[in-house]
Legacy VTK file of the C-alpha trace (Angstrom):
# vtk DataFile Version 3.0
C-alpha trace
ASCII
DATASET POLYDATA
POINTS 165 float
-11.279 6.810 -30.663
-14.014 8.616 -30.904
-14.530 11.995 -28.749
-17.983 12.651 -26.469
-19.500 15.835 -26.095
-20.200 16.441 -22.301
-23.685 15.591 -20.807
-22.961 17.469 -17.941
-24.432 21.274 -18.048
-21.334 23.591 -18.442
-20.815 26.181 -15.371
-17.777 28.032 -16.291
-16.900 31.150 -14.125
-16.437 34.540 -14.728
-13.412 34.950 -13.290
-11.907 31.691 -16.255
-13.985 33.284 -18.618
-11.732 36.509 -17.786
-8.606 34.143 -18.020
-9.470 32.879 -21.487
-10.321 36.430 -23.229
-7.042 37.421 -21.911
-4.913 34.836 -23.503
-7.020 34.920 -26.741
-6.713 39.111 -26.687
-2.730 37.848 -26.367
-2.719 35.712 -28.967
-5.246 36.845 -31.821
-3.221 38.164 -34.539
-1.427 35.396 -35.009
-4.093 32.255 -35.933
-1.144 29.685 -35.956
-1.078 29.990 -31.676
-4.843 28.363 -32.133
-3.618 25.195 -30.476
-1.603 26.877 -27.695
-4.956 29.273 -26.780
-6.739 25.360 -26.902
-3.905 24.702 -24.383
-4.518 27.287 -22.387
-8.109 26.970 -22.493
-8.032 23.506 -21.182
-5.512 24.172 -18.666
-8.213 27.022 -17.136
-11.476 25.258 -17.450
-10.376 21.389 -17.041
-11.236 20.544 -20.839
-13.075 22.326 -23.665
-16.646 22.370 -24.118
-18.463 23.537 -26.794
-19.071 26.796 -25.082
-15.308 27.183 -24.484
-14.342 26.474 -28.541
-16.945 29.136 -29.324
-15.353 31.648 -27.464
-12.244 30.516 -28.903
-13.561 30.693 -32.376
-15.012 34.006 -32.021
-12.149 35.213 -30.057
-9.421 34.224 -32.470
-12.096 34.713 -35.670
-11.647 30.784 -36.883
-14.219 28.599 -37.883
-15.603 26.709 -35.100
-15.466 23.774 -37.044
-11.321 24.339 -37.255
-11.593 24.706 -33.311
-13.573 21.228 -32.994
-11.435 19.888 -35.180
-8.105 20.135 -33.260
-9.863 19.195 -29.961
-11.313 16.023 -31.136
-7.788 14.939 -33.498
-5.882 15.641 -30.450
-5.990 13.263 -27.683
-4.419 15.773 -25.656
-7.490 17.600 -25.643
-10.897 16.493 -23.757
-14.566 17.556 -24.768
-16.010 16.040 -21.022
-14.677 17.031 -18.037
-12.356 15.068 -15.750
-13.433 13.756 -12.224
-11.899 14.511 -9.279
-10.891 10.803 -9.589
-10.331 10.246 -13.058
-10.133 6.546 -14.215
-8.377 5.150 -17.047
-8.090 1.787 -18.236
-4.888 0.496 -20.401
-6.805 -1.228 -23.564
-3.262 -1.759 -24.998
-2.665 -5.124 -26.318
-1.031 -6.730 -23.573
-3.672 -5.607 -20.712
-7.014 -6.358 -23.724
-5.677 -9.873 -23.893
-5.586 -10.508 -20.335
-9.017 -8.549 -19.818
-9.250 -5.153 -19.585
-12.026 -4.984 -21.570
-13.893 -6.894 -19.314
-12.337 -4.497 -16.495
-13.365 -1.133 -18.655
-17.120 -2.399 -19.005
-17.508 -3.141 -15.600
-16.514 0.372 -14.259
-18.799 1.428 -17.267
-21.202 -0.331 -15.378
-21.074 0.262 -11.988
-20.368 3.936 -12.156
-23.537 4.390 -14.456
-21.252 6.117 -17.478
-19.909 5.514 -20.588
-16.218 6.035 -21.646
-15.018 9.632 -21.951
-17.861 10.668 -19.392
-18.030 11.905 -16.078
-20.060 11.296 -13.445
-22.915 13.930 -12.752
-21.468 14.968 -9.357
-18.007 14.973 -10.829
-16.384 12.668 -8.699
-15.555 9.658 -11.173
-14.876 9.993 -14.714
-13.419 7.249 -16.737
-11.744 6.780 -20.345
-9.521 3.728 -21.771
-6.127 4.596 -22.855
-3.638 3.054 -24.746
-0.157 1.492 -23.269
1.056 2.849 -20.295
4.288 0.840 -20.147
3.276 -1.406 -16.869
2.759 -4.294 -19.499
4.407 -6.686 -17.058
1.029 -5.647 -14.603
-1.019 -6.406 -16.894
-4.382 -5.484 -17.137
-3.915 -2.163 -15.502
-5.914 0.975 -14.905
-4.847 4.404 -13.039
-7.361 6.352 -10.348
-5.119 9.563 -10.976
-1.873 9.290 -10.190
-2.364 5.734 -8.711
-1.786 2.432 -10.503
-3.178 -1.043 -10.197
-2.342 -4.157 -12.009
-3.093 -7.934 -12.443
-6.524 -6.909 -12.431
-10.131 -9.177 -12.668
-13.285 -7.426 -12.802
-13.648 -8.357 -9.137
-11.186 -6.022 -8.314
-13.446 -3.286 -9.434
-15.945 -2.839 -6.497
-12.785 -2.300 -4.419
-10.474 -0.204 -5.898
-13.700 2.301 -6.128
-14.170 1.939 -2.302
-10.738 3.328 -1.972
-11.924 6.431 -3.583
-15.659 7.410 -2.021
-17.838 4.535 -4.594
LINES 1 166
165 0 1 2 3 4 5 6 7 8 9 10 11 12 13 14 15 16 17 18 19 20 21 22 23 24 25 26 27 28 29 30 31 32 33 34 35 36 37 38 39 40 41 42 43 44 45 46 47 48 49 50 51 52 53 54 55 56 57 58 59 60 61 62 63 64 65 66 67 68 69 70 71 72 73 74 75 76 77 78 79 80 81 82 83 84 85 86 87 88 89 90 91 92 93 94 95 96 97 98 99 100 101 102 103 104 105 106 107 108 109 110 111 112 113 114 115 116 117 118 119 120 121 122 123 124 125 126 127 128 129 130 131 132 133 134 135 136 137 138 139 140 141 142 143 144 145 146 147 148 149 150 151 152 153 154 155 156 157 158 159 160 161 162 163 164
């Protein structure tokens, strides 16, 4: 799957800025702790944009192309950042064949994104993910920690209400 660069204008602080130079200044002799400063990274700024993997690769004096490269072969990592209701949809085999898809391209729709994006204000943001072991609810998608199954794309306009849409 194919990672998006973020739309929405970066505003890191100084104060995580001041978090990240500390854990690269930590870990900067020793270029095989590149993934755990990504780690880090992502756990201080909510995902790594392209402003965050330059400091990185300046920091830790890699090619930013090496940084890039872990964050998008990684799904751990995420180039857009996460809404404070994030949305994913199961587009595992057993929830695609009872219509997730259709279920993934109507929140596509109605929140005005695509997948891997977030909405401008940062409430929603929305991605498709693979099994999530409720195959037996099937189709399924998670608002955070909360789960809903036997879905229809009718469902959609409510489960958002729950949450603020």
């Amino acid at each position: 799957m194919l990672k998006k660069l973020s739309t929405i204008p970066f505003a890191g602080t100084k104060e995580q800025e001041a978090k990240l130079k500390a854990v690269i200044e930590a870990n900067k002799s020793d270029k095989s702790r590149l993934m755990a400063v990504m780690q880090e990274a992502q756990g201080i700024y909510g995902y790594l944009p392209i402003e965050v993997q330059n400091m990185i690769a300046e920091g830790m004096d890699v090619p930013l192309e090496k940084v890039y490269g872990v964050a998008t072969f990684y799904a751990q990592f995420s180039l857009s950042p996460k809404g404070e209701y994030h949305i994913a949809v199961c587009l595992g085999t057993a929830c695609y064949v009872k219509g997730s898809g259709v279920i993934y391209n109507k929140l596509q729709e109605v929140l005005g994104i695509g997948g891997d994006e977030c909405t401008p204000d940062r409430k929603y943001s929305l991605t498709a993910s693979r099994c999530i072991g409720a195959c037996g609810l099937a189709p399924v998608l998670t608002v955070n920690e909360d789960v809903y199954g036997r879905l229809t794309e009718k469902d959609v306009p409510t489960i958002l209400a729950k949450y603020g849409a």
